[in-house]
Biopython code that builds the backbone (N, CA, C, O; Angstrom):
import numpy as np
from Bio.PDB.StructureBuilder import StructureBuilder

atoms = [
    (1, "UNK", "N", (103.628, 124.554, 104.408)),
    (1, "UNK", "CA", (102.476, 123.700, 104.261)),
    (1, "UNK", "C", (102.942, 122.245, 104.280)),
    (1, "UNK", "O", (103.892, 121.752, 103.673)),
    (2, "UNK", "N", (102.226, 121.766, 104.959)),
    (2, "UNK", "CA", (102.463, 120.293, 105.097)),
    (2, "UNK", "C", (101.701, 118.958, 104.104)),
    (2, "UNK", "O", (100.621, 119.043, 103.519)),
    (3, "UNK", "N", (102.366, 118.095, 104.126)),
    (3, "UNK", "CA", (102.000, 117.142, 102.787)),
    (3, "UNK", "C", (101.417, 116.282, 103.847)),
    (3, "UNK", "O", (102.073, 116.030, 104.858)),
    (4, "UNK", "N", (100.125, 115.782, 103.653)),
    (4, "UNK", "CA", (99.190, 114.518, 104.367)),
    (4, "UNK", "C", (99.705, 113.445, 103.952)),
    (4, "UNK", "O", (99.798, 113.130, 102.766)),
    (5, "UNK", "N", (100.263, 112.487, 105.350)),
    (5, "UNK", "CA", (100.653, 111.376, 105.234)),
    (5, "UNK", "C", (99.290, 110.657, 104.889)),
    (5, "UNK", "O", (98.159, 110.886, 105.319)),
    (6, "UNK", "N", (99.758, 109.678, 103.944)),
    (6, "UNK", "CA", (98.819, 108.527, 103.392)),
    (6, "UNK", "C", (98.994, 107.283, 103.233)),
    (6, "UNK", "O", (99.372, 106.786, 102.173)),
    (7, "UNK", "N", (98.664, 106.471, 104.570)),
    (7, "UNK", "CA", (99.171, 105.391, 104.846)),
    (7, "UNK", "C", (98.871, 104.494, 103.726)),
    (7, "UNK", "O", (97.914, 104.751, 102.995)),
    (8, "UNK", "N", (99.916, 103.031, 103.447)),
    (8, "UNK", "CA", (100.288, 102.083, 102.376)),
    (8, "UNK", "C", (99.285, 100.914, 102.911)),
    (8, "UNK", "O", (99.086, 100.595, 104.084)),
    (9, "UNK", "N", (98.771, 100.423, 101.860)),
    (9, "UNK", "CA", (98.706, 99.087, 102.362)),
    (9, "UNK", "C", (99.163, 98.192, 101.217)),
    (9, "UNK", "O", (99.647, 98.446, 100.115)),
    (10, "UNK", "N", (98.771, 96.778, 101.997)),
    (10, "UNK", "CA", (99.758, 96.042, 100.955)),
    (10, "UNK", "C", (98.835, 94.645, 100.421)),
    (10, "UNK", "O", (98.315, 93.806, 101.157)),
    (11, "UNK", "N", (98.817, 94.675, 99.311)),
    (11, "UNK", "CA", (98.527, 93.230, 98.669)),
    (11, "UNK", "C", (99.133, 92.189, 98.707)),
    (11, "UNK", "O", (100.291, 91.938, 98.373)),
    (12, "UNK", "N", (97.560, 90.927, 99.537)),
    (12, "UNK", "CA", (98.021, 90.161, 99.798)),
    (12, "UNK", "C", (98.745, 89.123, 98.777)),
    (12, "UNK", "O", (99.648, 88.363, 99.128)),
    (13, "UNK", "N", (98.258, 89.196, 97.567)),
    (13, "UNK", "CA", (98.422, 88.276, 96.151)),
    (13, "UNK", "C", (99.573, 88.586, 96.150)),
    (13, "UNK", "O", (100.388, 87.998, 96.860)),
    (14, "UNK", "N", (99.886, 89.551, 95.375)),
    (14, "UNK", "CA", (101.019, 90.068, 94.289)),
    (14, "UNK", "C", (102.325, 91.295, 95.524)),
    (14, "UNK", "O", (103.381, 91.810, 95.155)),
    (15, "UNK", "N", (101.708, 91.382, 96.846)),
    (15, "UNK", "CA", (102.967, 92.345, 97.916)),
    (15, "UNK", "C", (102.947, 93.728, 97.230)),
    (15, "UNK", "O", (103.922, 94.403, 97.563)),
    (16, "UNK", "N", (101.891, 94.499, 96.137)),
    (16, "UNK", "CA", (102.423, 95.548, 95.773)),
    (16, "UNK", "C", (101.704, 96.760, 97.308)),
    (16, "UNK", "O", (100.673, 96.591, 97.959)),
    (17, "UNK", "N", (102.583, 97.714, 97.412)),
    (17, "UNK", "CA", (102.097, 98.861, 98.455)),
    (17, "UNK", "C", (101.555, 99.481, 97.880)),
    (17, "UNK", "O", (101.845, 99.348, 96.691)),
    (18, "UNK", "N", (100.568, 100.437, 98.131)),
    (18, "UNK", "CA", (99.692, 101.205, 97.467)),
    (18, "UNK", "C", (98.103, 102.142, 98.380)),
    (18, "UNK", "O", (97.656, 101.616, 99.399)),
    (19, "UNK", "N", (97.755, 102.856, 98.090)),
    (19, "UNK", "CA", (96.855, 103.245, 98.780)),
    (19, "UNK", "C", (95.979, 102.726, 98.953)),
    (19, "UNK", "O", (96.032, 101.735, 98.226)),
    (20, "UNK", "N", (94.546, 102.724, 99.830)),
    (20, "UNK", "CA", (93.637, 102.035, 100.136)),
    (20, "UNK", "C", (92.311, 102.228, 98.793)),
    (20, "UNK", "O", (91.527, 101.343, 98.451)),
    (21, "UNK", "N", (92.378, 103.429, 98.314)),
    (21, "UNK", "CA", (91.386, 103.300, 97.124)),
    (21, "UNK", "C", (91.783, 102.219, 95.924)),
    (21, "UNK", "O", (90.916, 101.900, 95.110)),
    (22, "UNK", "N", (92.725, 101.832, 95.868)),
    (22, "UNK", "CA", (93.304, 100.808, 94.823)),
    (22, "UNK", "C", (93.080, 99.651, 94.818)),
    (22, "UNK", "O", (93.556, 98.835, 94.029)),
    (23, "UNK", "N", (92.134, 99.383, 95.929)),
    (23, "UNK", "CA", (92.220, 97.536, 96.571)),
    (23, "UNK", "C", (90.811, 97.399, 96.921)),
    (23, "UNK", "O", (89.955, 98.147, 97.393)),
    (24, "UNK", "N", (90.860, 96.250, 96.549)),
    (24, "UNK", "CA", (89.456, 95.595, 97.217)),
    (24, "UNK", "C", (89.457, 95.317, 98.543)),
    (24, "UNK", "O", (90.411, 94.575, 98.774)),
    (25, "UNK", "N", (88.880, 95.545, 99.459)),
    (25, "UNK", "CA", (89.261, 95.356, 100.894)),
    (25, "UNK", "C", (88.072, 94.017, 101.633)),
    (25, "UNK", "O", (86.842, 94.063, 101.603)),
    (26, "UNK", "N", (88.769, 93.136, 102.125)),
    (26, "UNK", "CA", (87.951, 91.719, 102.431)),
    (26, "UNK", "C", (87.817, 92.201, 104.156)),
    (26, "UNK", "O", (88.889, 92.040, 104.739)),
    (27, "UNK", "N", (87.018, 92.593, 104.784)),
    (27, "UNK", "CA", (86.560, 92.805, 106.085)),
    (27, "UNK", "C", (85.900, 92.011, 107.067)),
    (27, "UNK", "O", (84.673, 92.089, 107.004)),
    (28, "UNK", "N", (86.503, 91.036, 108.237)),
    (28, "UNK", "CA", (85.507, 90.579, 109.283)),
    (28, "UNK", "C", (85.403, 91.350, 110.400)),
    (28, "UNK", "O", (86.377, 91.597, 111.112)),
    (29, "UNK", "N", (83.973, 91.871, 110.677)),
    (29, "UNK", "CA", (83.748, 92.908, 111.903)),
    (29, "UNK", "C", (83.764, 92.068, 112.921)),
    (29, "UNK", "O", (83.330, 90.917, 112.907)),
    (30, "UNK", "N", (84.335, 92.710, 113.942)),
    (30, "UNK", "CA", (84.751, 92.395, 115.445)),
    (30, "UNK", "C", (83.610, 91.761, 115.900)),
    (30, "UNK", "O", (82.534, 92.252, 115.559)),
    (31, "UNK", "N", (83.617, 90.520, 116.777)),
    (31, "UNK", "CA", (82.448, 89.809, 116.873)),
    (31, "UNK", "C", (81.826, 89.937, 118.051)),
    (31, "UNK", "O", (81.542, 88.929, 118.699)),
    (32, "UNK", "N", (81.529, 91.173, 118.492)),
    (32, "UNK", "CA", (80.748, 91.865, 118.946)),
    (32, "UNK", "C", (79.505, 92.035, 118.752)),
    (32, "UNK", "O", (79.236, 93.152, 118.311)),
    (33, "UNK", "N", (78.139, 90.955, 119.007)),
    (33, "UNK", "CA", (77.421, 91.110, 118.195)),
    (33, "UNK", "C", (77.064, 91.009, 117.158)),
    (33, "UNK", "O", (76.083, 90.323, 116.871)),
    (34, "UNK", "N", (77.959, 91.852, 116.058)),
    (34, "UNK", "CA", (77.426, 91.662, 115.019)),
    (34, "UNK", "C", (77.957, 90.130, 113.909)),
    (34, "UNK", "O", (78.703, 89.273, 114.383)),
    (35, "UNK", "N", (77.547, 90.056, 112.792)),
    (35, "UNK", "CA", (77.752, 89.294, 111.874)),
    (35, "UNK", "C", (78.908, 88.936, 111.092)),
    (35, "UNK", "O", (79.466, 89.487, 110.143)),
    (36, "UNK", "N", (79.184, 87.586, 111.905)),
    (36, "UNK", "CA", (80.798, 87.425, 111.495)),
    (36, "UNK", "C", (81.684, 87.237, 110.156)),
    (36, "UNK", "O", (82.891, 87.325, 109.930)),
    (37, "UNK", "N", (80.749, 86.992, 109.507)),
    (37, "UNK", "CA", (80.837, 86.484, 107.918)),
    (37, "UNK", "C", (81.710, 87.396, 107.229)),
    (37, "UNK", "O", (81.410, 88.590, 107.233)),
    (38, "UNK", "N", (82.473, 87.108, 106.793)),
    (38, "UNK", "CA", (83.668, 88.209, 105.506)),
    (38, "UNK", "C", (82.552, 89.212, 104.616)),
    (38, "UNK", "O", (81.388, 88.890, 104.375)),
    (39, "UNK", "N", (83.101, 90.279, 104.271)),
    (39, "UNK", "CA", (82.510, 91.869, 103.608)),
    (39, "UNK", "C", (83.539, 91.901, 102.735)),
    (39, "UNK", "O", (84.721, 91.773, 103.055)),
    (40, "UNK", "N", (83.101, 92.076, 101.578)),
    (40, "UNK", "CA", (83.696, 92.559, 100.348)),
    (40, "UNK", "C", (83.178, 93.933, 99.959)),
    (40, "UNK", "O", (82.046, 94.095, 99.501)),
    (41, "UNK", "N", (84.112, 94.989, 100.174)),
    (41, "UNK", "CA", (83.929, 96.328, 100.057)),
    (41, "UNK", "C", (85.570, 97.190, 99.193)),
    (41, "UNK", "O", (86.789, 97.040, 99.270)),
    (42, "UNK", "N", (84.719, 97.969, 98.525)),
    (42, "UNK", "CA", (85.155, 98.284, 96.826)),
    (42, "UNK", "C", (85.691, 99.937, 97.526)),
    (42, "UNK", "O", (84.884, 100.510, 98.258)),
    (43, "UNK", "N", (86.948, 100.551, 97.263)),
    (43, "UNK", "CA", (87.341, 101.855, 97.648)),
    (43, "UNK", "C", (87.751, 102.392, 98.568)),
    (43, "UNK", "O", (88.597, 101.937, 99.337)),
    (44, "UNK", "N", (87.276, 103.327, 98.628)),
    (44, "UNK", "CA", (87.868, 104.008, 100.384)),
    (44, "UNK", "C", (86.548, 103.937, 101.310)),
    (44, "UNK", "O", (85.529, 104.625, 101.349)),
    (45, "UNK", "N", (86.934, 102.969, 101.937)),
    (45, "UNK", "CA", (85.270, 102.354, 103.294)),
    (45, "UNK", "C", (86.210, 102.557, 104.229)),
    (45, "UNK", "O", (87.418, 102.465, 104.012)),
    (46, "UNK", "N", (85.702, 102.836, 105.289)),
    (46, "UNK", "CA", (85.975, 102.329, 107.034)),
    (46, "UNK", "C", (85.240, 102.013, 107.978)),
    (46, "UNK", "O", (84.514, 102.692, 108.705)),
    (47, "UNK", "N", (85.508, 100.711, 107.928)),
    (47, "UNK", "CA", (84.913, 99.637, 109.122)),
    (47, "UNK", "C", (85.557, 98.914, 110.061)),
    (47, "UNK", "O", (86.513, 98.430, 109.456)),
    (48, "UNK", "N", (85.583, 98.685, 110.778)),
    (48, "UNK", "CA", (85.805, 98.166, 111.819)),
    (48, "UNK", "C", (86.280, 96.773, 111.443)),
    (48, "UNK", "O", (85.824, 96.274, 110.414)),
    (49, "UNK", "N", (87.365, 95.935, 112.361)),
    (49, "UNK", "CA", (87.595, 94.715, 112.559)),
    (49, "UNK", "C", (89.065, 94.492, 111.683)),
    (49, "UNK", "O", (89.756, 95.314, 111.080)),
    (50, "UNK", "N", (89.212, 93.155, 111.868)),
    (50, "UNK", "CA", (90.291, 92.796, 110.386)),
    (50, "UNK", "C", (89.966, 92.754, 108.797)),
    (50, "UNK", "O", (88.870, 92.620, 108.252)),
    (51, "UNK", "N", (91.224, 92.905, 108.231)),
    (51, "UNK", "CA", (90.973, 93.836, 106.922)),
    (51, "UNK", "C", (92.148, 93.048, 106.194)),
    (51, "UNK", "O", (93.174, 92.720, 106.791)),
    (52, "UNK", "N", (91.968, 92.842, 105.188)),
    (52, "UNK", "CA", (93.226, 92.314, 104.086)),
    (52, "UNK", "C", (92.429, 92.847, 102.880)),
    (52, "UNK", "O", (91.204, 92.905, 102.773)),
    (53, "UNK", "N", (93.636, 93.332, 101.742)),
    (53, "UNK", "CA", (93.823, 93.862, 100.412)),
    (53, "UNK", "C", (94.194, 93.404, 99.848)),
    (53, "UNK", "O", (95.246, 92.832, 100.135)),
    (54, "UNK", "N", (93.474, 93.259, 98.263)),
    (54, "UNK", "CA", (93.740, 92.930, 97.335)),
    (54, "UNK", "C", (93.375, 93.417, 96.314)),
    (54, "UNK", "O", (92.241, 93.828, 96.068)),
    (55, "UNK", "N", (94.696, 93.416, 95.327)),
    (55, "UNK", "CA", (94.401, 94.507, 93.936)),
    (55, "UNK", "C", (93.030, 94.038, 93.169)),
    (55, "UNK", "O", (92.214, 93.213, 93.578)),
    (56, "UNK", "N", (92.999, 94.718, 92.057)),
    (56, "UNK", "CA", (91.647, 94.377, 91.377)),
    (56, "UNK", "C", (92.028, 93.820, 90.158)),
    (56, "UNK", "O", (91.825, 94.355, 89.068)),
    (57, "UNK", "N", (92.633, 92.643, 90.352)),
    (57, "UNK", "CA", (93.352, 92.364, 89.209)),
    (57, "UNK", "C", (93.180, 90.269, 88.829)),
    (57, "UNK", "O", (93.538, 89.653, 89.832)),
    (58, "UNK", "N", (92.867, 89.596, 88.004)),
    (58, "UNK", "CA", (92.977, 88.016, 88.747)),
    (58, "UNK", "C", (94.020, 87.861, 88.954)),
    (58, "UNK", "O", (94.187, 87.917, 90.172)),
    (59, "UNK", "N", (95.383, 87.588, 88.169)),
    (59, "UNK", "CA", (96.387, 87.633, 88.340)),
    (59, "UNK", "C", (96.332, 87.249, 90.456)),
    (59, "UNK", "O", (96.310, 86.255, 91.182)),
    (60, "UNK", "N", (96.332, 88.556, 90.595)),
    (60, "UNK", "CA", (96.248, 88.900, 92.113)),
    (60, "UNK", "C", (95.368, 87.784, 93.328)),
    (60, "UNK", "O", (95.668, 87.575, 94.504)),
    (61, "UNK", "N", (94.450, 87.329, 92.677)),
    (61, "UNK", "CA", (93.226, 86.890, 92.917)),
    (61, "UNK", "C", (93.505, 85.269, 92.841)),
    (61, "UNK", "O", (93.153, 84.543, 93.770)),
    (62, "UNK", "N", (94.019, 84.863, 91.923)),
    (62, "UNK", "CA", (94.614, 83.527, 91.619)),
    (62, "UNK", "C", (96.162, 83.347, 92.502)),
    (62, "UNK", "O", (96.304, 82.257, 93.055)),
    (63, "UNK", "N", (96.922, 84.022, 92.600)),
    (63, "UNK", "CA", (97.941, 83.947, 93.325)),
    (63, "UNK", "C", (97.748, 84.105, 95.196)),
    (63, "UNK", "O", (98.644, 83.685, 95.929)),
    (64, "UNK", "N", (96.578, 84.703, 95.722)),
    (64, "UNK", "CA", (96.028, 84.507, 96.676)),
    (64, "UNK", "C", (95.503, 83.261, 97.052)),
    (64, "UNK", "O", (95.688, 82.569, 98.054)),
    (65, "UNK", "N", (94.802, 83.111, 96.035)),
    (65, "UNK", "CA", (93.672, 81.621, 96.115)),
    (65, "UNK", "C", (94.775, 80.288, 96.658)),
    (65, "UNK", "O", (94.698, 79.434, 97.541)),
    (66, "UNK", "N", (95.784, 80.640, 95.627)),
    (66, "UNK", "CA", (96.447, 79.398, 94.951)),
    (66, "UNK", "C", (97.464, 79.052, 96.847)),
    (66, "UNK", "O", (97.677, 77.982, 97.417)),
    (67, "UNK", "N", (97.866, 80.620, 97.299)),
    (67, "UNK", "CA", (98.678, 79.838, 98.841)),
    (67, "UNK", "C", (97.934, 80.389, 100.142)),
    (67, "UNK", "O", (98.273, 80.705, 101.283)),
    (68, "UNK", "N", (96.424, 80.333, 99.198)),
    (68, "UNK", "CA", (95.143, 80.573, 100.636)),
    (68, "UNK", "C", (95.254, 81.439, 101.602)),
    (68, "UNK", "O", (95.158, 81.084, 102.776)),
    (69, "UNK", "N", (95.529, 83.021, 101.151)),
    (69, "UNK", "CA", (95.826, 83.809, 102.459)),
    (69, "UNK", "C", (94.844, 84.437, 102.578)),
    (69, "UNK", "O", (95.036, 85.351, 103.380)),
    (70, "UNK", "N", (93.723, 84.421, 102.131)),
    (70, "UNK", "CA", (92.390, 84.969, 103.226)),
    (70, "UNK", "C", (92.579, 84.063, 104.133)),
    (70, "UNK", "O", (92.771, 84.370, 105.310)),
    (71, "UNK", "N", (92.549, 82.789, 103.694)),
    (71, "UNK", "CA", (92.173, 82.000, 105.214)),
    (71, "UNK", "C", (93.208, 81.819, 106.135)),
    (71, "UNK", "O", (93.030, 81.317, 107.245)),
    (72, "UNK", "N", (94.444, 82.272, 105.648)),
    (72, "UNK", "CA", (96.004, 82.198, 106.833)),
    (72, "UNK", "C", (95.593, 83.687, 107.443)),
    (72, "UNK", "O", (95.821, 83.828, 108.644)),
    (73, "UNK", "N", (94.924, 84.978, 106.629)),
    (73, "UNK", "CA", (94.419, 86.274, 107.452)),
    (73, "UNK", "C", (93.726, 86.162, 108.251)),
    (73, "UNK", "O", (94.234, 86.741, 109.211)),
    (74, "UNK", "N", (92.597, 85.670, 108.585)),
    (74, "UNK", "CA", (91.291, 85.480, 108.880)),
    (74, "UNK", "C", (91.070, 84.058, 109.772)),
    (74, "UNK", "O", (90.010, 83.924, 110.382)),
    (75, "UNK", "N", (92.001, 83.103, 109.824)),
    (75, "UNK", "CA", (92.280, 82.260, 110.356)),
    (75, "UNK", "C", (90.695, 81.420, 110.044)),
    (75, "UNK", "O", (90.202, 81.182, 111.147)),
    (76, "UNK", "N", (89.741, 80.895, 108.869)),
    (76, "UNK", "CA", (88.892, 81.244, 108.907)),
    (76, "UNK", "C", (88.597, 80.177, 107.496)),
    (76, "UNK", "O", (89.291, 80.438, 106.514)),
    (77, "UNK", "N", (87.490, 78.863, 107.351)),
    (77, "UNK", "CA", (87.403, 78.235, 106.327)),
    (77, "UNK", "C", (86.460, 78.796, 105.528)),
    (77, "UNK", "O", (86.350, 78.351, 104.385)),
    (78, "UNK", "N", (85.420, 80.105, 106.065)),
    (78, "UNK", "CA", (84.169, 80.508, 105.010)),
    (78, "UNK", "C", (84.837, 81.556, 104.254)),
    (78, "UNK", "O", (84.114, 82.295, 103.587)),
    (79, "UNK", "N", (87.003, 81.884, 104.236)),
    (79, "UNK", "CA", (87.550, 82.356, 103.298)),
    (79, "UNK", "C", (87.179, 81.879, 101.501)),
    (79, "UNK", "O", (87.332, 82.827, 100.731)),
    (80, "UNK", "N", (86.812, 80.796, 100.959)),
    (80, "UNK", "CA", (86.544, 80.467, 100.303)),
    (80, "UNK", "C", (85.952, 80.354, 99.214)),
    (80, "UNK", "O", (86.129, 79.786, 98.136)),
    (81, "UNK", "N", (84.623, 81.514, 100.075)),
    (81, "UNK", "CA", (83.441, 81.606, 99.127)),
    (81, "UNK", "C", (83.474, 83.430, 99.000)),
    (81, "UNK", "O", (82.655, 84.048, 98.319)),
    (82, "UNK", "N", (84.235, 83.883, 99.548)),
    (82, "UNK", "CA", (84.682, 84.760, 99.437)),
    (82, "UNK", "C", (85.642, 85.211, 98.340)),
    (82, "UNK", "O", (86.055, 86.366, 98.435)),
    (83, "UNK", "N", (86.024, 84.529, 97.395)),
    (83, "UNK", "CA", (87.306, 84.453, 96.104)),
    (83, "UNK", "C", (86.128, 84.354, 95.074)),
    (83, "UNK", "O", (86.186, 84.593, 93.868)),
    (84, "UNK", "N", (85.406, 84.084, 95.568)),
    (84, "UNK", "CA", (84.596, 83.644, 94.120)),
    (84, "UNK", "C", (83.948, 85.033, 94.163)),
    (84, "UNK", "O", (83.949, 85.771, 93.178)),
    (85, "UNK", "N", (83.256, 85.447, 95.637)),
    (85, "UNK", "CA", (82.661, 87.196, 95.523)),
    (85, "UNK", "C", (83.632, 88.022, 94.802)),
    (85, "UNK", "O", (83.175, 88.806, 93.970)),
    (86, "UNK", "N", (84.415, 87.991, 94.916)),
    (86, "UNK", "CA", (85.704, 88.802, 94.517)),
    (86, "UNK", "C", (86.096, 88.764, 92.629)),
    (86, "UNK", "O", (86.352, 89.650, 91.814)),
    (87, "UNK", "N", (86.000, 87.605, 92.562)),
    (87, "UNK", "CA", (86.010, 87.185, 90.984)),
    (87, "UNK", "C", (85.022, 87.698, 90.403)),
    (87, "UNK", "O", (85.185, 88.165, 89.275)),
    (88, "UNK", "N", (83.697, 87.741, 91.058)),
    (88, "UNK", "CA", (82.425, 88.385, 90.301)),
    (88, "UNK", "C", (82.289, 89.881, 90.011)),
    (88, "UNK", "O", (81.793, 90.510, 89.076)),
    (89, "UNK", "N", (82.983, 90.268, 91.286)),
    (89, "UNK", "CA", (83.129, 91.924, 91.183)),
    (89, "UNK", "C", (84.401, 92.075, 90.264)),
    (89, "UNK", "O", (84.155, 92.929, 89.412)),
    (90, "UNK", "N", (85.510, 91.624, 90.141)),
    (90, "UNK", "CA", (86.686, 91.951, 88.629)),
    (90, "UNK", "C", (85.733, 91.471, 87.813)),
    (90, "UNK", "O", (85.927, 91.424, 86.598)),
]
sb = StructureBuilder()
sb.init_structure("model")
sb.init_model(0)
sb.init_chain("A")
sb.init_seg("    ")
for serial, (resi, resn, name, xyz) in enumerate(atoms, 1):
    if name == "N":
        sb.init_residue(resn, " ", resi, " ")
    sb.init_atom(name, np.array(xyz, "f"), 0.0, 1.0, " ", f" {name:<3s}", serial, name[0])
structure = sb.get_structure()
């Protein structure tokens, strides 16, 4: 019997690896149409587009903020208002 690989991902704050239910996942869907604006989604989701993780922790959240890597991910200044969504949900 075989053991199901379960891919890592990694936090952007704090670099810890870990599974995808562990992280808050910040999502912009492919701009295809739809609505380009950043998604803050809680667990195991799958959606489409670029994706960065972050623990559920401030710590995590403040150390992101502080050397701005939503917006070095996302290449992207409406990263911003997006830290504060994130703060409301911890």
């Amino acid at each position: 019997m075989k053991v199901k690989h379960i891919p890592l991902r990694k936090c952007i704050g704090c670099g810890l690896k870990n599974s995808k239910e562990n992280f808050i996942m910040v999502v912009r869907p492919p701009k295809k149409g739809e609505n380009s604006s950043l998604q803050v989604l809680q667990g195991k989701n799958k959606k489409g587009g670029r994706s960065a993780y972050i623990c559920a922790s401030l710590d995590c959240l403040k150390k992101a903020r502080k050397t701005r890597r939503l917006e070095r991910t996302f290449r992207s200044k409406q990263a911003t208002e997006t830290y504060s969504l994130i703060e409301r949900m911890l």
